[in-house]
TORFIGU-810618 format. One record per residue (C-alpha): residue in one letter; x, y, z. Coordinates in steps of 0.001 Angstrom, whole numbers, padded with zeros to 6 digits, always signed. Layout:
# TORFIGU-810618
AXYZ...
This chain:
# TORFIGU-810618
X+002123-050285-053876X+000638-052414-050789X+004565-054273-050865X+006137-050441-050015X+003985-050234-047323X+004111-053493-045426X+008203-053434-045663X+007328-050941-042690X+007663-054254-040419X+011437-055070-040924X+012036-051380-041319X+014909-050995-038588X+018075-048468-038882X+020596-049323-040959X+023323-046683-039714X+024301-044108-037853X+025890-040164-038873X+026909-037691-036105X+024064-034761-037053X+021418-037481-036584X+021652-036836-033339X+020158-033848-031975X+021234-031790-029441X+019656-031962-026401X+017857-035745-027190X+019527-037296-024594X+017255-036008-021881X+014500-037551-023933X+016074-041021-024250X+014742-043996-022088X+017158-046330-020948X+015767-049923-021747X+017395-053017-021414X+015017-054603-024039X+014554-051567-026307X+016959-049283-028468X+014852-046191-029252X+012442-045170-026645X+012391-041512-026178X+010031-039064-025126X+007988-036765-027663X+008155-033949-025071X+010703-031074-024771X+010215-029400-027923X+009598-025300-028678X+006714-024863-030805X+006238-021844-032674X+003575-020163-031023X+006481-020014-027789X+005106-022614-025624X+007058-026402-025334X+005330-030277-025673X+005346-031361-022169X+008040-034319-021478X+006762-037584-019486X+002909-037541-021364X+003705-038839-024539X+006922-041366-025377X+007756-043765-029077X+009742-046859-029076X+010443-049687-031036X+009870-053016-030554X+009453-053544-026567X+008362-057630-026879X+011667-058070-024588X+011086-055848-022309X+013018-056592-019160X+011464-056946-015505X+013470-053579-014710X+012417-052197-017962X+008691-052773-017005X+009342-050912-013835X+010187-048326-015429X+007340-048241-018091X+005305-048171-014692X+007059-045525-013338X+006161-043119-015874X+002793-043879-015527X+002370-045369-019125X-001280-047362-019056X-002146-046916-022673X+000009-048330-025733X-000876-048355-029339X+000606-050651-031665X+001254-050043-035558X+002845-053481-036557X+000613-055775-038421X-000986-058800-036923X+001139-061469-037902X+003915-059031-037195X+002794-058198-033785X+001778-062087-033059X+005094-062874-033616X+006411-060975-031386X+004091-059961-028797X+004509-056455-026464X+005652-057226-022880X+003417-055102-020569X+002874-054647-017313X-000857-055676-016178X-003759-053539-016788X-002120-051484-019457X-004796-050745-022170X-003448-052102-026049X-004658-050996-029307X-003044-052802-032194X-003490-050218-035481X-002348-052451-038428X-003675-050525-041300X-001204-051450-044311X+000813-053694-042153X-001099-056616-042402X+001481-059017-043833X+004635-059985-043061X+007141-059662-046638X+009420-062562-046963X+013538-062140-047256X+012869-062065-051131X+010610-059590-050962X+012754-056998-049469X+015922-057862-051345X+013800-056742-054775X+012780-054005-052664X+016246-052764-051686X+017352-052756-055735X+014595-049667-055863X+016093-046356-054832X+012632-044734-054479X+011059-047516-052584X+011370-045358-049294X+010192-042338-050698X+007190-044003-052095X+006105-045299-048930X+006534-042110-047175X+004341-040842-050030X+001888-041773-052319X+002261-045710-051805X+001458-044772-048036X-001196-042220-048371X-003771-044744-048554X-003224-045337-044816X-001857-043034-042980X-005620-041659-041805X-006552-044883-040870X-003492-046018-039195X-003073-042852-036932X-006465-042013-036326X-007329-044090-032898X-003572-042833-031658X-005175-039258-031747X-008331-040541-030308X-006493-042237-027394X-004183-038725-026887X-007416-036499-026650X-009223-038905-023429X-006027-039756-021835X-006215-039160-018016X-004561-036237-017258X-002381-038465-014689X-001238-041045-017311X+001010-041448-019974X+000574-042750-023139X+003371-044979-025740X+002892-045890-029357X+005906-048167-031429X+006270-050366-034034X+009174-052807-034845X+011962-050664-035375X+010230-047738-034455X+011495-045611-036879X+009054-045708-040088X+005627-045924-039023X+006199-044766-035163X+008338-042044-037274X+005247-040908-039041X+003468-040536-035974X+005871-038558-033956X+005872-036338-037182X+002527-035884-036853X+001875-034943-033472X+004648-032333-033364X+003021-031159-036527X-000341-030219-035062X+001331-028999-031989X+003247-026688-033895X+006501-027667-033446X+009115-026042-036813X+009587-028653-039496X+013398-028331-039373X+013194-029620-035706X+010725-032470-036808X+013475-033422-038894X+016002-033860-036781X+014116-035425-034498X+012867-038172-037240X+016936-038991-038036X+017618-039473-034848X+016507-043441-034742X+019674-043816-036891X+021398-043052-034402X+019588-044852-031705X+018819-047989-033681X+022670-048500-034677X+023388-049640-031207X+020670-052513-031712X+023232-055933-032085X+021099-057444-034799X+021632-054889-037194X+024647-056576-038481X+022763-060050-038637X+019959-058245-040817X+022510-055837-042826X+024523-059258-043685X+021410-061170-044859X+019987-058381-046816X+023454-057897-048492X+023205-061294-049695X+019490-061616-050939X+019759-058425-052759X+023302-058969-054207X+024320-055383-052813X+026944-054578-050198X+026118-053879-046568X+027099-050398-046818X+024341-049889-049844X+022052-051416-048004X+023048-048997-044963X+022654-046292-047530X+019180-047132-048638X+017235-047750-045837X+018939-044478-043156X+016077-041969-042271X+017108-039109-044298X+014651-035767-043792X+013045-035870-047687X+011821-038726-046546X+009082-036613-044156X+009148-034194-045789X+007338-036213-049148X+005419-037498-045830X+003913-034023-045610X+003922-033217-049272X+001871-036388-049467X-000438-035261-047509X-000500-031353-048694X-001129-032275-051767X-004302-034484-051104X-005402-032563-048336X-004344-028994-048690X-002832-029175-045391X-002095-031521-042459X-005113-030080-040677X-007350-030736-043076X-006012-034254-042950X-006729-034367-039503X-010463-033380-040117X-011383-035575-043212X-009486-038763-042215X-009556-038642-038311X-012166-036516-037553X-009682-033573-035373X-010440-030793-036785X-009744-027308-034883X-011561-027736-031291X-009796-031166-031009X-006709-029879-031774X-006908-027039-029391X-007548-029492-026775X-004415-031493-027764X-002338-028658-027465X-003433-027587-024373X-003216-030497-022737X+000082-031726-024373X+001805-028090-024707X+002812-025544-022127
């Protein structure tokens, strides 16, 4: 089960379909010249009528090339906290590119090793491998990987902004966006859409045919099932929170046993992330 969950650090997107792309997610969209999928968690209704606030909370994927204008911008939106959920080897590898003084938390629960080629082309020849992951293969943890992001959201200066990635920033930064537009009661149909969207975003990435070709040939499959595998598709959070329902009860309880957020803490997040 471990295997599922460390394939999170190749986990990239492998294609690209017209309704990933949500409406309006262009005015959440970062322009990087070293990243593909850096958008802003901000903009969204929530139920109870109020909207997540844009420019406190943004996801990305890897941002280890990072350009000198890129930075600017990271400093710019007043980003001086980032949390990390690649592994260590993963993240060693490949280390963030920061402006100075920005505070880094590296959160590599179930990430800890990097799988080889072979590993993910006997992967790949399981249809359920992503499902499992996003379920009970990754329940184990989920409360440990996610917990210090929530920690780091409820002191963050009210003057700062806050990023969290991984390497693709689609799986396990995926997750995470889910999450926190859970708790701040965004509708699931909109967490959805948002999730798919890093098809979209992560198509324009030029190593994706490098990786799709490779793959193809470990696993003995054809780029285009490979494509078809691995793209974000919305069971995939939804066995995310199904996951956790089942466990848990519910995602707040979730919050309470395995982070420690239980109602007053999640009041606070909303009212200082909603408006």
């Amino acid at each position: 089960m471990k295997k599922l969950v460390l394939t999170m650090t190749v986990m990239v997107a492998l294609g690209a379909t017209a309704n990933a792309q949500i409406s309006d997610s262009l005015r959440r969209v970062v322009k990087m010249e070293g990243a593909y999928n850096f958008r802003d968690t901000g903009g969204y209704k929530t139920t109870d009528g109020k909207e997540v606030i844009l420019g406190k909370v943004y996801r990305s994927d890897a941002i280890d090339k990072l350009s000198d204008k890129d930075l600017k911008t990271f400093k710019d939106r007043k980003i001086s906290s980032v949390v990390d959920f690649r592994g260590v080897e993963e993240a060693k590898k490949a280390p963030d590119r920061l402006p100075q003084n920005t505070t880094y938390l590296l959160c590599p629960a179930g990430s800890n090793n990097l799988p080889t080629a072979q590993d993910m082309a006997k992967l790949l020849k399981d249809k359920n491998f992503l499902f499992d992951m996003y379920g009970e293969g990754g329940l184990p943890y989920f409360g440990e990987r996610y917990r210090a992001l929530f920690v780091q959201l409820l002191t963050l200066p009210p003057d700062e902004a806050l990023l969290f990635h991984c390497t693709g920033g689609r799986d396990r930064t995926g997750m995470a966006t889910a999450l926190l537009l859970n708790i701040l009661g965004v509708p699931q149909d909109v967490i959805e859409k948002d999730y798919v969207a890093s098809n979209f975003y992560l198509a324009k990435n030029p190593t994706m045919k490098n990786m799709y070709s490779g793959l193809s040939k470990m696993a003995g499959m054809s780029e285009a099932e490979i494509k078809q595998q691995m793209e974000l598709r919305p069971e995939l959070i939804r066995n995310f929170f199904g996951a956790i329902s089942k466990k848990y009860g519910s995602v707040e309880n979730f919050f309470q046993v395995e982070m420690g957020i239980g109602p007053n803490e999640v009041a606070i997040l909303k009212l200082k992330y909603t408006k």
